[in-house]
matplotlib code that plots the C-alpha trace (Angstrom):
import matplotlib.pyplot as plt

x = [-0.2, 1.6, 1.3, 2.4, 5.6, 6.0, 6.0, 8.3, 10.9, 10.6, 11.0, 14.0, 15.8, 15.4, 16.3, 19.3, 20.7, 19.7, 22.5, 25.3, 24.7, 25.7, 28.1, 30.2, 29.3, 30.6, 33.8, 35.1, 34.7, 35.5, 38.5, 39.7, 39.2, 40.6, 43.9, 43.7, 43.1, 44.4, 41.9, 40.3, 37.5, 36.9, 34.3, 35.5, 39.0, 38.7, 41.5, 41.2, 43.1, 42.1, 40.4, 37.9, 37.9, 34.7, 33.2, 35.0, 32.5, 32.7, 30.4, 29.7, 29.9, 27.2, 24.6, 25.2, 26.9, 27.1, 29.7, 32.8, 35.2, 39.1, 40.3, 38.1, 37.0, 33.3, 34.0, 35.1, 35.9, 33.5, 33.2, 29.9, 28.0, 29.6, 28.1, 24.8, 24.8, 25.5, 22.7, 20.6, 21.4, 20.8, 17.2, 16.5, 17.6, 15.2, 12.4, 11.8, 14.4, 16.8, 16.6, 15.8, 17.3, 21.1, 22.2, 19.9, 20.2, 21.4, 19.4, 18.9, 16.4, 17.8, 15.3, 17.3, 18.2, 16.4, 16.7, 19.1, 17.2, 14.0, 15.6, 17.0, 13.8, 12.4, 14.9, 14.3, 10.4, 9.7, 6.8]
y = [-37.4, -36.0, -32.5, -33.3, -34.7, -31.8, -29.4, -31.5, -31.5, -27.8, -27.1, -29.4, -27.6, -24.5, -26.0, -27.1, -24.5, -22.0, -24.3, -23.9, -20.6, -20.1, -22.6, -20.6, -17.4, -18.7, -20.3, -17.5, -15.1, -17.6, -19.3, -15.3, -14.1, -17.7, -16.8, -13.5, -13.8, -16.0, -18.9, -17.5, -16.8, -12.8, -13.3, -15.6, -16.0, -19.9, -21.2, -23.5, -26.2, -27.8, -30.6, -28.4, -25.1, -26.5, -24.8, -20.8, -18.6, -15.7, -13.5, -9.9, -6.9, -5.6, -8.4, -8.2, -10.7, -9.5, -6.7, -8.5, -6.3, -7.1, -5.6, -8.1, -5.2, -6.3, -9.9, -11.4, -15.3, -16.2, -20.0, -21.6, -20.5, -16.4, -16.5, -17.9, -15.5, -12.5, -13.1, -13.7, -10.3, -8.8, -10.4, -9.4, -5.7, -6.2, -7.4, -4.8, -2.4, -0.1, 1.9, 5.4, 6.0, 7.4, 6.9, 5.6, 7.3, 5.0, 3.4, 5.3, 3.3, 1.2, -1.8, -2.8, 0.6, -0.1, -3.2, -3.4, -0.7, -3.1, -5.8, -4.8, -3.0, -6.0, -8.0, -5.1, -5.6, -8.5, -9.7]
z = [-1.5, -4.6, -3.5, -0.2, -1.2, -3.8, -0.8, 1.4, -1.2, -2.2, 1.8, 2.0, -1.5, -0.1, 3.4, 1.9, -0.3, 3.2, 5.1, 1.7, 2.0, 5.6, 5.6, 2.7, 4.6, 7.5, 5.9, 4.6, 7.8, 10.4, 8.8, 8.4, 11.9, 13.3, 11.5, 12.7, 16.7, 19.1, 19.9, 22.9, 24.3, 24.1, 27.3, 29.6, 28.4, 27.6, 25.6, 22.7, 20.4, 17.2, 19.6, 20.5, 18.0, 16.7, 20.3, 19.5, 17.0, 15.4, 16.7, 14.7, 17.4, 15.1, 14.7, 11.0, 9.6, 5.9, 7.7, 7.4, 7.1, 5.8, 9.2, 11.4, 13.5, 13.1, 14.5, 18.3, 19.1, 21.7, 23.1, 21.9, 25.7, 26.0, 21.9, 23.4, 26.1, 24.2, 21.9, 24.6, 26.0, 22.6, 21.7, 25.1, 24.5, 20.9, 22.8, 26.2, 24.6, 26.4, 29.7, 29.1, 32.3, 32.3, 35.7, 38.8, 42.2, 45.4, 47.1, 50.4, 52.3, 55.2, 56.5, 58.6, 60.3, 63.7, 64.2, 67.2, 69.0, 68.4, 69.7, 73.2, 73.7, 73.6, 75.8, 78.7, 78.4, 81.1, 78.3]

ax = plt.figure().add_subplot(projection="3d")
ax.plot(x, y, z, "-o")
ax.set_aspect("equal")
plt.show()
């Protein structure tokens, strides 16, 4: 039972000092780029107001968030769901990777293409 609890509270120290660290991080970078760029959403253009500047992030164009430069040019403002969605596009991109393809060719299949002549054939069949 001693061990146990010995192992819980190692896992919730280093729990712990994991969330000061990104809180700090965060701090520092967010509180920057909030000063620096209007409180909008770069995605879908949603404004905010200290009511609810809680939902805007900072998202790193890079995926790297030790890069924080002075300029900002690393960082975006994106509402809590665009952030969500951007990730989402970029573990998706990590997971089944990139096209290879440059440029696909049109479609040039028509299903569709004899349809009326189908049609009043069969209206002038007396079947």
């Amino acid at each position: 039972m001693s061990q146990n609890a010995g192992n819980t509270s190692k896992v919730d120290k280093l729990l712990a000092e994991q969330r000061d660290y990104i809180a700090r991080r965060e701090a520092g970078y967010r509180e920057r780029a909030l000063k620096m760029y209007p409180w909008v959403c770069g995605r879908c253009a949603r404004e905010f107001t200290r009511i609810n500047l809680r939902e805007l992030t900072v998202h790193h164009v890079d995926h790297d968030h030790d890069n924080n430069p002075a300029d900002g040019s690393n960082w975006e403002l994106l509402c809590v769901y665009c952030h969500d969605e951007e990730h989402s596009k970029f573990e998706d991109f990590v997971r089944y990777g990139g096209s290879s393809e440059k440029r696909r060719e049109a479609a040039t299949h028509s299903p569709f293409a004899g349809l009326k002549e189908a049609l009043e054939k069969k209206l002038e069949s007396p079947d």
